[in-house]
ROGU-148578 format. One record per atom (N, C-alpha, C, O): x negated, y, z negated; residue number from 1; residue in three letters; atom name. Coordinates in steps of 0.2 Angstrom, whole numbers. Each point is the difference from the previous one (the first is absolute). Example, Ala and Ser with C-alpha at 12.3 -4.5 7.8 and 13.67 -1.06 7.14 Angstrom:
R     X     Y     Z   k   r  a
R   -66   -28   -39   1 ala  N
R     4     6     0   1 ala CA
R    -4     6     0   1 ala  C
R    -5    -1    -3   1 ala  O
R     7     6     7   2 ser  N
R    -4     6    -1   2 ser CA
R     4     5    -3   2 ser  C
R    -3     6    -1   2 ser  O
% end
This chain:
R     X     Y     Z   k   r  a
R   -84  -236  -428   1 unk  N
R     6    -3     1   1 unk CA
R     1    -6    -5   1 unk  C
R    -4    -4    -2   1 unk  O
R     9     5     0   2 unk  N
R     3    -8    -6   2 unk CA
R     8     0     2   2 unk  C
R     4     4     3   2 unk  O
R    -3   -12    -4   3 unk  N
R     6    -3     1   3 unk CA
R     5     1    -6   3 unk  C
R    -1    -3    -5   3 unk  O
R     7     5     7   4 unk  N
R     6    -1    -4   4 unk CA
R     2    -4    -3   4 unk  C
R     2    -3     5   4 unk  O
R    -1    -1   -12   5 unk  N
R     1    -6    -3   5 unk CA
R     6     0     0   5 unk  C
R     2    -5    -2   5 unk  O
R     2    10     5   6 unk  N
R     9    -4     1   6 unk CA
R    -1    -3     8   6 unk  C
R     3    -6     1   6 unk  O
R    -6    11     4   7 unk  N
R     3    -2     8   7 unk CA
R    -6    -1     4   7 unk  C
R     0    -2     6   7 unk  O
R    -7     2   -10   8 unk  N
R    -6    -3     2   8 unk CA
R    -3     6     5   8 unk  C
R    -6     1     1   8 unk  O
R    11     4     2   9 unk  N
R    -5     5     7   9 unk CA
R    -5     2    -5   9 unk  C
R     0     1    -6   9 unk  O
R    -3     2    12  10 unk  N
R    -6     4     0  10 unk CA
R     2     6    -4  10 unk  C
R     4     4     3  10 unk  O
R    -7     0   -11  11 unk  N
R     2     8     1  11 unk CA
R    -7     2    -3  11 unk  C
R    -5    -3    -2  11 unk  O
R     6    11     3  12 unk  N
R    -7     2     0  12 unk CA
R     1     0    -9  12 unk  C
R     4     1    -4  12 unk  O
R   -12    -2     3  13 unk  N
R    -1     0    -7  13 unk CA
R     2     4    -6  13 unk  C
R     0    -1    -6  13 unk  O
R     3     9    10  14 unk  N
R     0     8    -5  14 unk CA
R     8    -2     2  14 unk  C
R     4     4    -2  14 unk  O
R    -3   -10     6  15 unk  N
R    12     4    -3  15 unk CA
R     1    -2    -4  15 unk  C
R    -4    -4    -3  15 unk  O
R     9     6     0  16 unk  N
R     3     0    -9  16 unk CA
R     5    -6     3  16 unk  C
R     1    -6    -3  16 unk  O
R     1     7     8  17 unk  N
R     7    -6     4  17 unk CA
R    -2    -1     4  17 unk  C
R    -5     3     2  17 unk  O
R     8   -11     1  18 unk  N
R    -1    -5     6  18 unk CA
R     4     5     5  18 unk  C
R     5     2    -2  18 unk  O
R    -6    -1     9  19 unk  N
R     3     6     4  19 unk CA
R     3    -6     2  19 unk  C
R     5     2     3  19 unk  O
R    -5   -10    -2  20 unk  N
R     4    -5     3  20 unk CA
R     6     1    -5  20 unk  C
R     4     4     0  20 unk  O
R    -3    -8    -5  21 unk  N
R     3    -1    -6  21 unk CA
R     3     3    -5  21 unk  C
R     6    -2    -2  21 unk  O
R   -10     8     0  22 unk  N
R     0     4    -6  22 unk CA
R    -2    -4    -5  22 unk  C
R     4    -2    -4  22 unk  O
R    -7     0     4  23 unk  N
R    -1    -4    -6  23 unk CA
R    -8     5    -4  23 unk  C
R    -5     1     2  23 unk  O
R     8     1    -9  24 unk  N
R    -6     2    -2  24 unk CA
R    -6    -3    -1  24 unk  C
R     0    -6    -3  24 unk  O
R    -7     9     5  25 unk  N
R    -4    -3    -1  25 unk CA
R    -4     2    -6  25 unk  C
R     0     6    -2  25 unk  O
R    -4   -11    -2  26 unk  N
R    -3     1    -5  26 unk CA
R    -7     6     2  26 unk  C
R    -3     0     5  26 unk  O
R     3     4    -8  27 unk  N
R    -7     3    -1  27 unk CA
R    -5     0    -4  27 unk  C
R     0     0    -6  27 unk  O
R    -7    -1    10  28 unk  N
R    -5    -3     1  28 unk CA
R    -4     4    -8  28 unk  C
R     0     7     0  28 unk  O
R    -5   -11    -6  29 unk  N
R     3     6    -5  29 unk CA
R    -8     4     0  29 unk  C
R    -4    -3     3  29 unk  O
R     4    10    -5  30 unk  N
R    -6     6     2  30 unk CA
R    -6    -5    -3  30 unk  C
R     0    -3    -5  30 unk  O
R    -4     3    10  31 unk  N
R    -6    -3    -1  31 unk CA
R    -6     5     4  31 unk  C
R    -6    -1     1  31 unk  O
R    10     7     2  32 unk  N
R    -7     4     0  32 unk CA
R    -5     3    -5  32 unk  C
R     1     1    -6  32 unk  O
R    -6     0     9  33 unk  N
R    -6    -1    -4  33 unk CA
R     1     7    -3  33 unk  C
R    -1     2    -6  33 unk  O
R     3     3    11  34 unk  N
R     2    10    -2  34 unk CA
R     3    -1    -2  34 unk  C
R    -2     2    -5  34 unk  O
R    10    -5     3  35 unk  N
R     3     1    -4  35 unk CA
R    -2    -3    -7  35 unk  C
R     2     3    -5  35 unk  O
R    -6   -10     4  36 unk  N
R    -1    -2    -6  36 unk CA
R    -5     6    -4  36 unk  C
R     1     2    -6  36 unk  O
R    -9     2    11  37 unk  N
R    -2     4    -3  37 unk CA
R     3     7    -4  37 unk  C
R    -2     2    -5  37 unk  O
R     8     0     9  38 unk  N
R     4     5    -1  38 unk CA
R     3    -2    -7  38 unk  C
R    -1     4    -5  38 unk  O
R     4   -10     3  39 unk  N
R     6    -1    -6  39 unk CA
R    -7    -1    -3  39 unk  C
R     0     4    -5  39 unk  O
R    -5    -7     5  40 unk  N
R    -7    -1    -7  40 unk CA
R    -1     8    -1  40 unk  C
R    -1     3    -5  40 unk  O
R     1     2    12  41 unk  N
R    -2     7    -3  41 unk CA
R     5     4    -7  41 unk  C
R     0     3    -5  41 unk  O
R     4    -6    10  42 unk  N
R     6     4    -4  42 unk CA
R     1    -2    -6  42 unk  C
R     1     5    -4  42 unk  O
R     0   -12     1  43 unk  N
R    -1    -3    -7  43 unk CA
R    -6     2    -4  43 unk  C
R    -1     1    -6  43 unk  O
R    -5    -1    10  44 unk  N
R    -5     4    -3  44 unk CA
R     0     7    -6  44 unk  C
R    -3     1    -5  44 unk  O
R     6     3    11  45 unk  N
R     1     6    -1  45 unk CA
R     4     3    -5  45 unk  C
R     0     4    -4  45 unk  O
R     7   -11     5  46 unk  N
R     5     1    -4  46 unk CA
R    -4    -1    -7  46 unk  C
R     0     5    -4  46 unk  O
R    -4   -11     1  47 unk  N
R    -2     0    -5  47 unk CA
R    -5     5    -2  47 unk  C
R     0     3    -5  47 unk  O
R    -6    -1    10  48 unk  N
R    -3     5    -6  48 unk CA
R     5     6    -2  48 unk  C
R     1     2    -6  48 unk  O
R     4     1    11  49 unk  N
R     5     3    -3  49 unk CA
R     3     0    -8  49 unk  C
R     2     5    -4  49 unk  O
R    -2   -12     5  50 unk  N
R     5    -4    -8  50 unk CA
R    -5     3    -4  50 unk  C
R     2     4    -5  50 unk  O
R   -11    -7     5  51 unk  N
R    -4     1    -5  51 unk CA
R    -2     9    -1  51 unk  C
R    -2     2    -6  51 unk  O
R     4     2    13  52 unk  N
R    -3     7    -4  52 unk CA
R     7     2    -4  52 unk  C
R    -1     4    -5  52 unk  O
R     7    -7     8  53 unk  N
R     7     3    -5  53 unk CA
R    -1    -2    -8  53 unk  C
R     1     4    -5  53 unk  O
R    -3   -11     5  54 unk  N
R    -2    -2    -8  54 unk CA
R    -4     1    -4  54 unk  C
R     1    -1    -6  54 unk  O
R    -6     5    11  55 unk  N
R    -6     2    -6  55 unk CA
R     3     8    -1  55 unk  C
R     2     2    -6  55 unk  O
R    -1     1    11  56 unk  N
R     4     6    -3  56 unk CA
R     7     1    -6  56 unk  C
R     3     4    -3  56 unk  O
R    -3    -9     4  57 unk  N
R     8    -1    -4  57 unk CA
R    -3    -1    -8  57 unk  C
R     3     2    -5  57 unk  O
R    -8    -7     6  58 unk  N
R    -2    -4    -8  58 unk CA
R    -7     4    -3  58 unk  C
R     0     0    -6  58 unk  O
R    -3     3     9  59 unk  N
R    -5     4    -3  59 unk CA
R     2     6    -5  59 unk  C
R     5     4     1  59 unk  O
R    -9    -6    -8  60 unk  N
R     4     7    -2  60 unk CA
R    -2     7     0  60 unk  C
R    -5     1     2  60 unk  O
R     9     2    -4  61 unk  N
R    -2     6     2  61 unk CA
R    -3     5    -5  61 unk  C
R     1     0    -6  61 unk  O
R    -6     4    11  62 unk  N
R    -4     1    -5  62 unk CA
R    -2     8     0  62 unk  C
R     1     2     6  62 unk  O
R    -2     3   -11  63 unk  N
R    -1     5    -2  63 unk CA
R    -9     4     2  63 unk  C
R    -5    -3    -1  63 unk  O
R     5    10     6  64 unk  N
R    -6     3    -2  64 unk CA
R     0     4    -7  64 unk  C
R     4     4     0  64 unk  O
R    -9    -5    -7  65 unk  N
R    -1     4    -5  65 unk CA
R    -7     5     2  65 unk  C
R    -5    -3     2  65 unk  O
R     6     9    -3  66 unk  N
R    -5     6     1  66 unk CA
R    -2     1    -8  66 unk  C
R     4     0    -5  66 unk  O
R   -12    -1     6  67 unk  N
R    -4     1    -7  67 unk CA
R    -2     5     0  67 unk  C
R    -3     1    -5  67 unk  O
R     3     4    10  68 unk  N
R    -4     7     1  68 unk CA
R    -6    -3     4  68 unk  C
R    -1     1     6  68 unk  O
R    -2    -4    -9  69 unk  N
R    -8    -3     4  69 unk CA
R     0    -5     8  69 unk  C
R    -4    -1     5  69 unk  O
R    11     0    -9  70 unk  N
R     1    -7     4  70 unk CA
R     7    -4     1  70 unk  C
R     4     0    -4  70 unk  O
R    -2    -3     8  71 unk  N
R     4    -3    -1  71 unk CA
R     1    -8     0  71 unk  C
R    -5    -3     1  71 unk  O
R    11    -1    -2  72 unk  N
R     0    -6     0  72 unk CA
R     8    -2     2  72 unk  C
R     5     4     1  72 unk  O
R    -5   -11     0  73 unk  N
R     9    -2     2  73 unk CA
R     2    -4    -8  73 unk  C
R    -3    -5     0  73 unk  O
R     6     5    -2  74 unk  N
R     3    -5    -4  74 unk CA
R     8    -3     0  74 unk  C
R     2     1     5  74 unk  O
R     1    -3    -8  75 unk  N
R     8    -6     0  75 unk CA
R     3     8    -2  75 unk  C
R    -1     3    -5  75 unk  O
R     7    -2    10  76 unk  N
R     5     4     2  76 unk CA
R     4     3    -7  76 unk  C
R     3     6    -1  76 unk  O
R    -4   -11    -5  77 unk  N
R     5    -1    -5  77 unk CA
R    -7     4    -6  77 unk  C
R     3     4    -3  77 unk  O
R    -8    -5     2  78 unk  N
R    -5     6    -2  78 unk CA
R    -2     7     2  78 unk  C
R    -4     3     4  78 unk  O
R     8     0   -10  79 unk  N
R    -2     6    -2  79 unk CA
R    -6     5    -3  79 unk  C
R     0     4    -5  79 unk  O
R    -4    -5     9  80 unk  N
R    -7     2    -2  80 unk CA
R     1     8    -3  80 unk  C
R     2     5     4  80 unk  O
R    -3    -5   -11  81 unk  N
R    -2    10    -3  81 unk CA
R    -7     2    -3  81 unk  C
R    -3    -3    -4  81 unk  O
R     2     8     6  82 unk  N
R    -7     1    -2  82 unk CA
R     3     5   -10  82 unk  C
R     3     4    -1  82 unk  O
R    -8   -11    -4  83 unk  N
R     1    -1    -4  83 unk CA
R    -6     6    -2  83 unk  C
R    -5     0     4  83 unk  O
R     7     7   -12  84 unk  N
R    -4     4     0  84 unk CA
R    -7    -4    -5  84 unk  C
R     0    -4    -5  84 unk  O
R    -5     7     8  85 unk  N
R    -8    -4    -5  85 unk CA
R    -2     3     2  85 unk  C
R    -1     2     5  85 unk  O
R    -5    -1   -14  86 unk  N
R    -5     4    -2  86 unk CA
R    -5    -3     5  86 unk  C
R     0    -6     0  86 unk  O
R    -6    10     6  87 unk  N
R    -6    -2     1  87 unk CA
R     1    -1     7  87 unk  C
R     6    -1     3  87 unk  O
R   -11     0    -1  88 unk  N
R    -2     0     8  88 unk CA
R     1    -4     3  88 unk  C
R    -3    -3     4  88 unk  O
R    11     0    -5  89 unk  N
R     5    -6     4  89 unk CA
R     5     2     0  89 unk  C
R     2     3    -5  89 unk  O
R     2    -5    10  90 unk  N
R     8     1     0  90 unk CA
R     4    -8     0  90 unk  C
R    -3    -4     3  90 unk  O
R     7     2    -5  91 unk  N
R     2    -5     0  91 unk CA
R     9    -1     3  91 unk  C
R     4     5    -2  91 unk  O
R    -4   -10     4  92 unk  N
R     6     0     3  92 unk CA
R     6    -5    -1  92 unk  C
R     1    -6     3  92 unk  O
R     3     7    -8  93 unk  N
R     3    -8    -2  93 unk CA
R     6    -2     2  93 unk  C
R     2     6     1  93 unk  O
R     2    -9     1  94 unk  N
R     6    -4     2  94 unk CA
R     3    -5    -3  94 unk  C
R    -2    -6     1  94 unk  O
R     7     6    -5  95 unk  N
R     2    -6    -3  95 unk CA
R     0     1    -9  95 unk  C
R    -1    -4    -5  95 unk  O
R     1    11     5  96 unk  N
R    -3     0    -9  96 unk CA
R    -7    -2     0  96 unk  C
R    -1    -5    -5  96 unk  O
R    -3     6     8  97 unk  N
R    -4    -2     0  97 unk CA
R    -7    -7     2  97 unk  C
R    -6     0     0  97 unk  O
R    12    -6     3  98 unk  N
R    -3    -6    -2  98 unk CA
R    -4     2     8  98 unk  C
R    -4    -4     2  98 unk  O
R     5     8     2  99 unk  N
R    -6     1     6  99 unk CA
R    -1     8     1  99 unk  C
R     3     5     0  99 unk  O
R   -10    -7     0 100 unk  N
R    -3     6     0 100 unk CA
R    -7     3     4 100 unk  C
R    -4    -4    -1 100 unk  O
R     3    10     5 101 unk  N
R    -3    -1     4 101 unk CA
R    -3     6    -2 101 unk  C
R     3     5     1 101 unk  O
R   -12    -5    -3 102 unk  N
R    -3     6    -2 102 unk CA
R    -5     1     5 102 unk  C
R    -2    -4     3 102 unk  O
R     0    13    -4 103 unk  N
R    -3     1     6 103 unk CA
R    -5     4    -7 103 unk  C
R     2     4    -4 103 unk  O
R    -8    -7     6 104 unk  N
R    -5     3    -3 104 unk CA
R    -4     5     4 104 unk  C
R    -3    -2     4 104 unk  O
R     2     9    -5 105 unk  N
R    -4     4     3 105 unk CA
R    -9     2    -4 105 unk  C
R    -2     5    -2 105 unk  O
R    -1   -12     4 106 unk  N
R    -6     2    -2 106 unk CA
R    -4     4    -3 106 unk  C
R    -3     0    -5 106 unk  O
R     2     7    12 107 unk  N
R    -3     5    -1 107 unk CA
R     3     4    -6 107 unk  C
R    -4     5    -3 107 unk  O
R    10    -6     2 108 unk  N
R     2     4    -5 108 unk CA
R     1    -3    -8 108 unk  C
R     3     3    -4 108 unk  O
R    -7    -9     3 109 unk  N
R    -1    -1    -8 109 unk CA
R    -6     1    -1 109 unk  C
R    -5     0     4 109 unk  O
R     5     2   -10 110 unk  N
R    -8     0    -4 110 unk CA
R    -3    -7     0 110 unk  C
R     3    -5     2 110 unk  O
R    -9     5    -5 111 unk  N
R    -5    -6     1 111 unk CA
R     4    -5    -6 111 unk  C
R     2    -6     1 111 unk  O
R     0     9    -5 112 unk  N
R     3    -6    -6 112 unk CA
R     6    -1     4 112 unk  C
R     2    -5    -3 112 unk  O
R     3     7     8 113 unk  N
R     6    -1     3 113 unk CA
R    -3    -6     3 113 unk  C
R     3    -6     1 113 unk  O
R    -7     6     1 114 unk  N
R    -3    -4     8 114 unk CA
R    -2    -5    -3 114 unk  C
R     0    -5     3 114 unk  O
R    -4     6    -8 115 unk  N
R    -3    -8    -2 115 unk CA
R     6    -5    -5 115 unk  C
R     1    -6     0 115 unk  O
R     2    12    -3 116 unk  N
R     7    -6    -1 116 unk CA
R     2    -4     4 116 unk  C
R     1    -6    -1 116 unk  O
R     1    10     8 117 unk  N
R     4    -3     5 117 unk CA
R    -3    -5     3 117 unk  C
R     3    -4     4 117 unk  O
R   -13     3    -5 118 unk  N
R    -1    -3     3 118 unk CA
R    -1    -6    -5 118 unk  C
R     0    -6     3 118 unk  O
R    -1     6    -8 119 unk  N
R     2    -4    -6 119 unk CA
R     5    -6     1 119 unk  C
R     0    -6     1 119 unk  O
R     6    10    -1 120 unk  N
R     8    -1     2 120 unk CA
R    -2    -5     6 120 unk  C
R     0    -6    -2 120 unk  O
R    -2     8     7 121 unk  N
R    -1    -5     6 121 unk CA
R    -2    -6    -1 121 unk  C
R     2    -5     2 121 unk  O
R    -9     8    -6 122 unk  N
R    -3    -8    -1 122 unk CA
R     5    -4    -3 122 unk  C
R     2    -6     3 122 unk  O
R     1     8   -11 123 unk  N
R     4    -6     1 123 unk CA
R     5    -1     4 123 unk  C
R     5    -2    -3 123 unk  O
R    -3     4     8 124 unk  N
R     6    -3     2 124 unk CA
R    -2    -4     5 124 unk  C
R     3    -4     4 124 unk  O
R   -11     5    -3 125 unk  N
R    -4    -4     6 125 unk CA
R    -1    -8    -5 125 unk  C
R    -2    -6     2 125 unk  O
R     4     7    -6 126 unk  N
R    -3    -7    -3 126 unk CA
R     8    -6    -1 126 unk  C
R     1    -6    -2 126 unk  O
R     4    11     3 127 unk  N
R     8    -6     2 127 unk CA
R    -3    -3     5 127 unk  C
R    -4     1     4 127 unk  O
R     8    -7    -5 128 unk  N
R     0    -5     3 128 unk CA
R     2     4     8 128 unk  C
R     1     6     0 128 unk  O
R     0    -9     5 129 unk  N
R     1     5     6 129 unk CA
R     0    -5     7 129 unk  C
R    -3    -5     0 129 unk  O
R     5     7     6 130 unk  N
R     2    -4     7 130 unk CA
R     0     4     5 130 unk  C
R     1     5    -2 130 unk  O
R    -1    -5     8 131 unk  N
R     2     4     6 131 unk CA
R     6    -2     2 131 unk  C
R     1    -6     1 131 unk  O
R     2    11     1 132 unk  N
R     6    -3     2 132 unk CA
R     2     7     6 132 unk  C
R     1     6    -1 132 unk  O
R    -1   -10     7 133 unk  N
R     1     7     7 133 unk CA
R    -6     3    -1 133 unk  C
R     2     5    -4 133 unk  O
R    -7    -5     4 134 unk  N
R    -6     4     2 134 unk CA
R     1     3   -10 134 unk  C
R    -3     6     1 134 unk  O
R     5    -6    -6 135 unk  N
R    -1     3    -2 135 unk CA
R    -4    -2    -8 135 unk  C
R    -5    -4     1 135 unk  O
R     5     5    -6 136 unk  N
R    -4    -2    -6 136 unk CA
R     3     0    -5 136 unk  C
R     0     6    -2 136 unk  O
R     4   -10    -1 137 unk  N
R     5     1    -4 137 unk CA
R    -4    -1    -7 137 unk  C
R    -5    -2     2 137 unk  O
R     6     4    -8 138 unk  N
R    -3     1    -6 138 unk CA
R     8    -4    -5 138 unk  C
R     5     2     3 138 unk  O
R    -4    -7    -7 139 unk  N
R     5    -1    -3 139 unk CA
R     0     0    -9 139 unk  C
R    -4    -2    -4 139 unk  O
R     8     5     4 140 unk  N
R    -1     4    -7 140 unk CA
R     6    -4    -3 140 unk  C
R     4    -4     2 140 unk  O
R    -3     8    -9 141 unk  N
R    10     1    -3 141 unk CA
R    -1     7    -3 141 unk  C
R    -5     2    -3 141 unk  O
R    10     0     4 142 unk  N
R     2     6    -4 142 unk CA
R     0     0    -7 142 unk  C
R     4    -3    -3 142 unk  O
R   -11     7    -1 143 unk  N
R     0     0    -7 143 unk CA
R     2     7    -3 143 unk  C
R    -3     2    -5 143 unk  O
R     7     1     8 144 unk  N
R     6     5    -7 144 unk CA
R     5     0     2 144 unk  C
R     2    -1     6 144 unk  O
R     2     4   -11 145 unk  N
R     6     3     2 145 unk CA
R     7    -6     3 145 unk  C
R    -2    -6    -1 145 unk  O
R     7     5     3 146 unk  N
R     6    -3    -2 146 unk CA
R    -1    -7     5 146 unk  C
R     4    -5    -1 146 unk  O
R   -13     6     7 147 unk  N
R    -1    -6     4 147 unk CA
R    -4    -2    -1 147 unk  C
R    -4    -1     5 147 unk  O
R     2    -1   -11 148 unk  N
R    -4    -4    -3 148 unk CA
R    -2    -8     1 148 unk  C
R     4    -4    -2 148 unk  O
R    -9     3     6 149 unk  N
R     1    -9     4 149 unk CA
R     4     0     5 149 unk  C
R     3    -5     1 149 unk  O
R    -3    10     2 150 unk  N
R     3    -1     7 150 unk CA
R    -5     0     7 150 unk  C
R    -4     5     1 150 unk  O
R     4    -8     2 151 unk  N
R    -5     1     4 151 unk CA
R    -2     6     4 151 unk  C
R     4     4     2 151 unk  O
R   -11    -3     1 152 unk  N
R    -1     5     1 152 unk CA
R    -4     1     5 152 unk  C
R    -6    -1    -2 152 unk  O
R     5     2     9 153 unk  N
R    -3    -1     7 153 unk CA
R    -4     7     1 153 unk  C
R     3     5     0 153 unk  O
R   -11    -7     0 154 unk  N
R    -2     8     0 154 unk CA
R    -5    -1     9 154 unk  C
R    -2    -5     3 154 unk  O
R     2    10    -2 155 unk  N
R    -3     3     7 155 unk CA
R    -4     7     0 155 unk  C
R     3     5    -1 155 unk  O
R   -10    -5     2 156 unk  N
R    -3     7     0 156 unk CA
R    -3     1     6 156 unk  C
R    -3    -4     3 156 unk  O
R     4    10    -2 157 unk  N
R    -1     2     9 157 unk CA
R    -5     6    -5 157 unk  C
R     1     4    -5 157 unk  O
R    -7    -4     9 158 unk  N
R    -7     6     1 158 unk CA
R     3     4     5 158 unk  C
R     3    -1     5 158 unk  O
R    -5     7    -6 159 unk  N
R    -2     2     8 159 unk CA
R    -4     6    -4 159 unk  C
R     3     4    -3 159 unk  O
R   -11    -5     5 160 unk  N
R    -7     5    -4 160 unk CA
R     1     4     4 160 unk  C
R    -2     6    -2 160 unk  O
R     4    -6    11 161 unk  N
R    -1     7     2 161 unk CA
R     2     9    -2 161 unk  C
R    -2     5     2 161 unk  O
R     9    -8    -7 162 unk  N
R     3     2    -2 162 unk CA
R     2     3    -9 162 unk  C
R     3     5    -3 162 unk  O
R    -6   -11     1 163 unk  N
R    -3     0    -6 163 unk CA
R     8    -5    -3 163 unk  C
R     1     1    -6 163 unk  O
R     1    -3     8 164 unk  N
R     7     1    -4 164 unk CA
R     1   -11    -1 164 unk  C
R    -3    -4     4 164 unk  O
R     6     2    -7 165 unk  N
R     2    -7    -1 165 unk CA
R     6    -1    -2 165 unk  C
R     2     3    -5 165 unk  O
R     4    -8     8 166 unk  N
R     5    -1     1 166 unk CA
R     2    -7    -6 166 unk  C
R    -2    -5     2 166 unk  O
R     4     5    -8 167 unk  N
R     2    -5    -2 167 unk CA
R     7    -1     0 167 unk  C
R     4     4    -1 167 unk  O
R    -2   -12     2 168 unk  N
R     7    -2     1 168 unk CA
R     3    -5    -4 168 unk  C
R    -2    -5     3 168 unk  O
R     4     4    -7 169 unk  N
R     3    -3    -5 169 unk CA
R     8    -3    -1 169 unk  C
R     4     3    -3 169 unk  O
R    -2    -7     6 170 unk  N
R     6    -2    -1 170 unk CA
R     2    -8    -2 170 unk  C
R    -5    -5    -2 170 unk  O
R    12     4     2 171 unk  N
R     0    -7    -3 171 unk CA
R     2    -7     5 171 unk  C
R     2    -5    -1 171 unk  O
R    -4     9     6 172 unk  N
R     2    -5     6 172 unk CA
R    -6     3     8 172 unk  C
R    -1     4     5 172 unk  O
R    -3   -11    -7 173 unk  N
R    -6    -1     3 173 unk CA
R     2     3     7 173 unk  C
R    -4     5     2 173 unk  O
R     9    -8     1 174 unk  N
R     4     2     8 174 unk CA
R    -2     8     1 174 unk  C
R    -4     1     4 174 unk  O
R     9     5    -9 175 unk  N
R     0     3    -1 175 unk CA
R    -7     6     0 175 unk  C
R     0     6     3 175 unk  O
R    -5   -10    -6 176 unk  N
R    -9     3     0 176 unk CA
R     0     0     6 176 unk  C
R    -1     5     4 176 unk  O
R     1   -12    -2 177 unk  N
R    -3     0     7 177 unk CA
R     0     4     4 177 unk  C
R    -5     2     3 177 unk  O
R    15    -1    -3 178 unk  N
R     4     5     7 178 unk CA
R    -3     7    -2 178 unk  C
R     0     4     5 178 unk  O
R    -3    -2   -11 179 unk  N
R     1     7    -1 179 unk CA
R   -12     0     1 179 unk  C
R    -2     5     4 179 unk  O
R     0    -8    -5 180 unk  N
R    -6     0     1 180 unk CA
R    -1    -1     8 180 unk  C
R    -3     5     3 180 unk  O
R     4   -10     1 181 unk  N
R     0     0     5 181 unk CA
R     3     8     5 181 unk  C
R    -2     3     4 181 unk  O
R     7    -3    -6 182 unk  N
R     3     6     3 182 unk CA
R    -3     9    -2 182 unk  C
R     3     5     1 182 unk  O
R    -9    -5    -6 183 unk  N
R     0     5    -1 183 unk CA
R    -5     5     3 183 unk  C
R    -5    -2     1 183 unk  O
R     7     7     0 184 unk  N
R    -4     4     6 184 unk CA
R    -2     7    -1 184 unk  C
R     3     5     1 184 unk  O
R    -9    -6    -4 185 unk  N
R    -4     7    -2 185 unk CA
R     3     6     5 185 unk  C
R     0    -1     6 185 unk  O
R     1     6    -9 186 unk  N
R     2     8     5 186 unk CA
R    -8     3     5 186 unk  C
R    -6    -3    -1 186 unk  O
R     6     6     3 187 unk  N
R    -4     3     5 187 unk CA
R    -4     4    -3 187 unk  C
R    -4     3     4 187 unk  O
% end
């Protein structure tokens, strides 16, 4: 029970009105404890909401490319085509060129094919180089042709069960990574 501040009687504490009077009474403001945890749920929920709409919304979008052996995801706007080449590698370029993603099939080069290639590796093992997502970047520039001094992000994936080795070559470190980390030998 609380008193009326215009005629002083007794009313019970849930009227909206003085049943003497009419006089409106103030209401008493929510301080239950269930209704506070309910609005913290609710505002909760509403923001992780907000963060799954945003990441969906801002993430960009990305491409599966099929190599025969294997596949990879890379940037929506890359056009990966398997580029024709002499020898026991297929290569895949996108962009005229400036990214390129070669699949070497070991068992199928002769011994001078393979010691080149292992040649090859050593130096690109000797660029300066970083990890970046789990992976092993190699930093080059481009020396032929119209991208001469342009930077150049290398990634080699093994896989000896198979015999086969993945090299990836682009101008944007980002780019290696997503396509290195995402790439997934066939069965």
């Amino acid at each position: 029970m609380i008193k009326c501040p215009k005629c002083g009687n007794e009313v019970d504490s849930d009227d909206e009105y003085c049943k003497h009077c009419s006089h409106k009474l103030k209401k008493k403001p929510i301080t239950d404890k269930k209704n506070i945890i309910i609005m913290a749920l609710i505002i909760i929920i509403i923001a992780i909401i907000g963060v799954i709409c945003y990441s969906m919304f801002t993430t960009e979008p990305v491409k599966v490319v099929d190599v025969g052996v294997g596949t990879f995801n890379c940037s929506n706007e890359l056009n990966f085509t398997l580029n024709q080449t002499d020898g026991p590698f297929k290569e895949y370029i996108a962009d005229n060129g400036r990214y390129t993603v070669k699949v070497f099939n070991l068992s199928q080069g002769n011994y001078y094919y393979n010691y080149g290639l292992s040649l090859a590796n050593n130096e690109i093992k000797t660029y300066p180089s970083s990890v970046i997502d789990n992976v092993l970047i190699y930093n080059s520039t481009a020396n032929v042709g119209e991208y001469v001094g342009e930077p150049r992000f290398i990634a080699i994936i093994d896989n000896n069960d198979k015999n086969l080795q993945i090299q990836i070559v682009t101008p944007e470190v980002e780019e290696t990574v997503q396509i290195a980390n995402s790439f997934q030998f066939n069965n």
